[in-house]
MDAnalysis code that builds the backbone (N, CA, C; Angstrom):
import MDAnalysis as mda
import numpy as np

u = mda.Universe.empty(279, n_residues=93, atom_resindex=np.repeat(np.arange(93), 3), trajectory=True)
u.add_TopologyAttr("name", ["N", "CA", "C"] * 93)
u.add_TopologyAttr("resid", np.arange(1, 94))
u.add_TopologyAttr("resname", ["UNK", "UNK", "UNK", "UNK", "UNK", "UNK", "UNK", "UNK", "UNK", "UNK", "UNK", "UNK", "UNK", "UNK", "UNK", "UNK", "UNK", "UNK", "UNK", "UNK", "UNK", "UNK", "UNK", "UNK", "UNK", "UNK", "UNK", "UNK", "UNK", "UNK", "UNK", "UNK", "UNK", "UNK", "UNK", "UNK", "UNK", "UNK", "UNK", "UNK", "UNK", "UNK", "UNK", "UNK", "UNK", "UNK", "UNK", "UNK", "UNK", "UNK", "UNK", "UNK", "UNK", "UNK", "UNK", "UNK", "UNK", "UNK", "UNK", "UNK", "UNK", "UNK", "UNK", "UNK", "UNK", "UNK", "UNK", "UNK", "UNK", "UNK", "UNK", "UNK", "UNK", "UNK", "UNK", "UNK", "UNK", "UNK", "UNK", "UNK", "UNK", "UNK", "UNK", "UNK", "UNK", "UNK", "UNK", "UNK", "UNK", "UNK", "UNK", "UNK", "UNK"])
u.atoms.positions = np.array([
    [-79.584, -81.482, -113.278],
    [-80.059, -80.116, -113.323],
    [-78.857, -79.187, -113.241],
    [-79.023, -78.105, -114.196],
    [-77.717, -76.941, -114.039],
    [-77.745, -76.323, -112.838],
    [-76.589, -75.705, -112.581],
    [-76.200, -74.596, -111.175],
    [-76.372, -73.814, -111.480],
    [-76.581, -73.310, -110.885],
    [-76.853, -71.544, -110.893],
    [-75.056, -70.750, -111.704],
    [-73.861, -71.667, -111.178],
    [-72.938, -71.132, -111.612],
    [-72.805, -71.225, -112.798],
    [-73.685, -72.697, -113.265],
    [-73.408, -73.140, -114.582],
    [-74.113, -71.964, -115.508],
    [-75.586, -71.552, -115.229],
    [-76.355, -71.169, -115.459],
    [-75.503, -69.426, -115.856],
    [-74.998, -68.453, -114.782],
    [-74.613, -67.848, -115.104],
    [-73.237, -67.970, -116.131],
    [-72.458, -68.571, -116.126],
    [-71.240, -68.999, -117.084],
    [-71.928, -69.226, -118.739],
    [-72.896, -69.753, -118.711],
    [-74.225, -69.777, -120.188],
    [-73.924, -68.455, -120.687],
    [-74.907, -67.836, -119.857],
    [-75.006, -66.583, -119.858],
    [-73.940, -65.384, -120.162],
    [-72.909, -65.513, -119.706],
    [-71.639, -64.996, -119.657],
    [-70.989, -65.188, -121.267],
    [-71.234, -66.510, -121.448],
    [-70.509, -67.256, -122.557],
    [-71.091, -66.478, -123.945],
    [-73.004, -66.260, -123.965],
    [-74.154, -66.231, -124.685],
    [-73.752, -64.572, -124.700],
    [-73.288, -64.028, -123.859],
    [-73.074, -62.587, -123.863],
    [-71.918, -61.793, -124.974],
    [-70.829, -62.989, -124.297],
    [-69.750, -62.625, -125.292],
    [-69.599, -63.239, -126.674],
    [-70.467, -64.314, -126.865],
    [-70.636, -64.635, -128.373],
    [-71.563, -63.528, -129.144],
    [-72.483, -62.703, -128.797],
    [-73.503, -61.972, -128.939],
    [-72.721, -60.773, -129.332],
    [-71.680, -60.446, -128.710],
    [-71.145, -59.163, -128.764],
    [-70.266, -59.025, -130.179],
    [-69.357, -60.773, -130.387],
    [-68.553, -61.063, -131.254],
    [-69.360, -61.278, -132.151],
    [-70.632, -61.742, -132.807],
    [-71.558, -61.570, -133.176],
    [-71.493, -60.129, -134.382],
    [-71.964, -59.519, -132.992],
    [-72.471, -58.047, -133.683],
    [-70.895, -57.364, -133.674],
    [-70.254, -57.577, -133.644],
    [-68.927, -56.954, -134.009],
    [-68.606, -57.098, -135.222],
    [-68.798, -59.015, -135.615],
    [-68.571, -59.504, -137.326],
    [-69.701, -58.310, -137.817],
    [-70.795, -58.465, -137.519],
    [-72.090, -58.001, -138.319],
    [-71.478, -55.979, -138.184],
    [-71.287, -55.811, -137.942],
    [-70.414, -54.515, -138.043],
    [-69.827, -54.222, -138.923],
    [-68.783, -55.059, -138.868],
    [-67.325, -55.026, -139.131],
    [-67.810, -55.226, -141.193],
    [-68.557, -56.021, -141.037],
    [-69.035, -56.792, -142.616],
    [-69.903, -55.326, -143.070],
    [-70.168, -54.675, -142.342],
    [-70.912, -53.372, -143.028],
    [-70.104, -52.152, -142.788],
    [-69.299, -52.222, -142.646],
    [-68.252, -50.850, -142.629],
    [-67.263, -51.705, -144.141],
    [-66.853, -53.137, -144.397],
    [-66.256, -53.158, -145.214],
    [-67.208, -52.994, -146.187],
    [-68.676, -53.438, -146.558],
    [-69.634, -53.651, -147.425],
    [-69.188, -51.870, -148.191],
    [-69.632, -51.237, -146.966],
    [-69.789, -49.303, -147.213],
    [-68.498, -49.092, -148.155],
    [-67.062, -49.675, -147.516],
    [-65.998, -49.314, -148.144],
    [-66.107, -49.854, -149.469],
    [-66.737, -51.119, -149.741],
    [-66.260, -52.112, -151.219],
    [-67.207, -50.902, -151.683],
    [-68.076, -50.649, -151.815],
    [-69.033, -49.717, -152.281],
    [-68.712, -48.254, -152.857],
    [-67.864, -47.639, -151.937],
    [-67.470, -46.471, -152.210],
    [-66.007, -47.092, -153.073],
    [-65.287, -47.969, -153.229],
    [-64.139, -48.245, -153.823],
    [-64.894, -48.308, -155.171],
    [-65.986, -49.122, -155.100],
    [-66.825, -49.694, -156.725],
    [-66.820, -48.265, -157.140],
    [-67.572, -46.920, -156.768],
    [-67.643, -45.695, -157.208],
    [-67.007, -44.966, -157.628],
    [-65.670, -44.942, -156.689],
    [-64.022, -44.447, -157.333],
    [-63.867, -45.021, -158.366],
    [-63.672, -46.205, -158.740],
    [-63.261, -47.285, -159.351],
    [-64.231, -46.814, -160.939],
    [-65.340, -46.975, -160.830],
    [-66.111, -46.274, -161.803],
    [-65.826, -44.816, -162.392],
    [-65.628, -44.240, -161.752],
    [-65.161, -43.037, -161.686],
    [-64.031, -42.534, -162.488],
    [-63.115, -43.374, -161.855],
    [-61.642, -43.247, -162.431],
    [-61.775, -43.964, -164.154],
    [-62.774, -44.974, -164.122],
    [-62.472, -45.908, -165.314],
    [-63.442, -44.619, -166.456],
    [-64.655, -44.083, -166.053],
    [-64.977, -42.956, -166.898],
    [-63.907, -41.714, -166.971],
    [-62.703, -41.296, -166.305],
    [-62.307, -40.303, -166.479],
    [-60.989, -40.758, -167.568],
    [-59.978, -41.780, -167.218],
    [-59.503, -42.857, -168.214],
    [-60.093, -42.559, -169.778],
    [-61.391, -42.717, -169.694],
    [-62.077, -43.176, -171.249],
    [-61.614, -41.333, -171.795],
    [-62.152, -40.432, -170.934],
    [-62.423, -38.840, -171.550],
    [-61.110, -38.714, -171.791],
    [-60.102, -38.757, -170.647],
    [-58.571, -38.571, -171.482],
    [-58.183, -39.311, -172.387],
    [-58.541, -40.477, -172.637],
    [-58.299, -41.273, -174.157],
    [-58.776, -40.641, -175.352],
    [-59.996, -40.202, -174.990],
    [-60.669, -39.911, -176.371],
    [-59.944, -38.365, -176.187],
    [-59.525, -37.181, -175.455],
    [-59.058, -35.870, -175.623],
    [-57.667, -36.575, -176.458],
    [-56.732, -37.619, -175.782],
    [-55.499, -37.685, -176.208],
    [-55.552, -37.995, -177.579],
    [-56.700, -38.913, -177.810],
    [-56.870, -39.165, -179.725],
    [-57.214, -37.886, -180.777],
    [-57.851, -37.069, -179.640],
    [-57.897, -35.971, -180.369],
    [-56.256, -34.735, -180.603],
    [-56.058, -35.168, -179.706],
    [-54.776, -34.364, -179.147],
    [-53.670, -34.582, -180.384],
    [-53.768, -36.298, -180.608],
    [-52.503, -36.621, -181.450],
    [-53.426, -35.969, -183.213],
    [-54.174, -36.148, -183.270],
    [-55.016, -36.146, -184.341],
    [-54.105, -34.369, -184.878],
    [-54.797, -33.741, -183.987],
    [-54.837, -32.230, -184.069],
    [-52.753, -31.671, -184.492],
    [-52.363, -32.894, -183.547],
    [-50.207, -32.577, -183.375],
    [-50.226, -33.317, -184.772],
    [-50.562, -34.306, -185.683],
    [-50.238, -34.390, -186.548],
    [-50.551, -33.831, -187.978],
    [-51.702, -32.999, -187.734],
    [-52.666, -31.953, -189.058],
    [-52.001, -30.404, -188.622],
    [-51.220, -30.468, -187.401],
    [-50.421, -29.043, -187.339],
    [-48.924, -29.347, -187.878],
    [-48.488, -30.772, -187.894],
    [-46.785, -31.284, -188.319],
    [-46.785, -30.924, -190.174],
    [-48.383, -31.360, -190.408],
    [-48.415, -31.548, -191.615],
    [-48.631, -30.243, -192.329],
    [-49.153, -28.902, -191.971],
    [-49.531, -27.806, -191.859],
    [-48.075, -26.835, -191.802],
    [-47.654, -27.171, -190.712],
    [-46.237, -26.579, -190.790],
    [-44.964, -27.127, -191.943],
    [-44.975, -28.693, -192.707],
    [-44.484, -29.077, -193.359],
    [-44.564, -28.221, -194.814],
    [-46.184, -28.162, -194.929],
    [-46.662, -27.767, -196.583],
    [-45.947, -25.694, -196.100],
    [-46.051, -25.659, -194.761],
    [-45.779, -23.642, -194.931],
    [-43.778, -23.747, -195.019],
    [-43.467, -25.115, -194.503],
    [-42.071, -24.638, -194.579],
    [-41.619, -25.410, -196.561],
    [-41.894, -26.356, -196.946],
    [-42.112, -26.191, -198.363],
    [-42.309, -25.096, -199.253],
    [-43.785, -23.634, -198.964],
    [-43.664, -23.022, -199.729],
    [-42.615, -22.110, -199.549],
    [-42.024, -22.100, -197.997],
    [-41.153, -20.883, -198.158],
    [-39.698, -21.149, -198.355],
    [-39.645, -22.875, -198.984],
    [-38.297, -23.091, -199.274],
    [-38.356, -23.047, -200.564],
    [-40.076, -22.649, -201.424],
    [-39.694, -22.604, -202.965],
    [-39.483, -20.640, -203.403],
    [-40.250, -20.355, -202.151],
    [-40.161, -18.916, -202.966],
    [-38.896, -18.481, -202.595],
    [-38.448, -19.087, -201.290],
    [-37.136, -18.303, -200.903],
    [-35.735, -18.924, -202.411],
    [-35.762, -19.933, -202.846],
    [-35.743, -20.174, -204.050],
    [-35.999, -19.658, -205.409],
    [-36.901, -19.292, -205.712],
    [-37.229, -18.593, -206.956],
    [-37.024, -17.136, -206.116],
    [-36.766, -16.733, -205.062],
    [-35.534, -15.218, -204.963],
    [-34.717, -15.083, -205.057],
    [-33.608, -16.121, -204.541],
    [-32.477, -16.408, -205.050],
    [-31.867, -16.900, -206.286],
    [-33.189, -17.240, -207.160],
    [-32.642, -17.191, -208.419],
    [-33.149, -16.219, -209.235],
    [-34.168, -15.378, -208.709],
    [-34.095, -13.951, -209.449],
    [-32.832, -12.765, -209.165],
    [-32.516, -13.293, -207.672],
    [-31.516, -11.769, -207.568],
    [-30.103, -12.866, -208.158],
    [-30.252, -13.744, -208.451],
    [-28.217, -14.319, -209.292],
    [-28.726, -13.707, -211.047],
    [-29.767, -13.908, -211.249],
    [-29.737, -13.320, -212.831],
    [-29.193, -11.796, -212.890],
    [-28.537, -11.293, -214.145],
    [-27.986, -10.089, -214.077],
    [-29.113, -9.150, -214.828],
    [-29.258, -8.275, -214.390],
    [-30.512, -7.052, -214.550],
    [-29.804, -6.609, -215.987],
    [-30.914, -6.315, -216.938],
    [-30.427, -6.150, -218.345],
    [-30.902, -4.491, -218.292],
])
């Protein structure tokens, strides 16, 4: 038959496993909360990623129809500035 000392030392033992217990069971739901709110960031960040991809495709789209824009305006003004300089070398009759 147990002692009473034994009996309380159980008890003692049953107390502090109980506590370590609910400490894991804690501890596993404060990280659960965190993996959770990381999954959300994480989502978050991976939708904001996609919107600056698709602005930057637009971005390059737009820098290369203005390269090409500025190419065809500096062309015409290297032909007319051209056909001025070869109207003012002819001699006025």
């Amino acid at each position: 038959m147990s002692s009473v000392p034994d009996l309380i030392g159980w008890v003692r033992e049953g107390e502090r496993l109980f506590g370590a217990v609910l400490l894991t069971l804690q501890d596993r739901e404060q990280q659960r909360a965190r993996a959770d709110r990381l999954e959300r960031e994480n989502r978050q960040l991976r939708e904001q990623i996609q919107t600056m991809s698709e602005e930057l495709a637009v971005l390059r789209a737009e820098r290369i129809e203005a390269a090409e824009t500025l190419k065809a305006i500096a062309e015409q003004v290297t032909r007319l500035a051209t056909v001025a300089l070869q109207r003012l070398a002819k001699p006025v009759a």
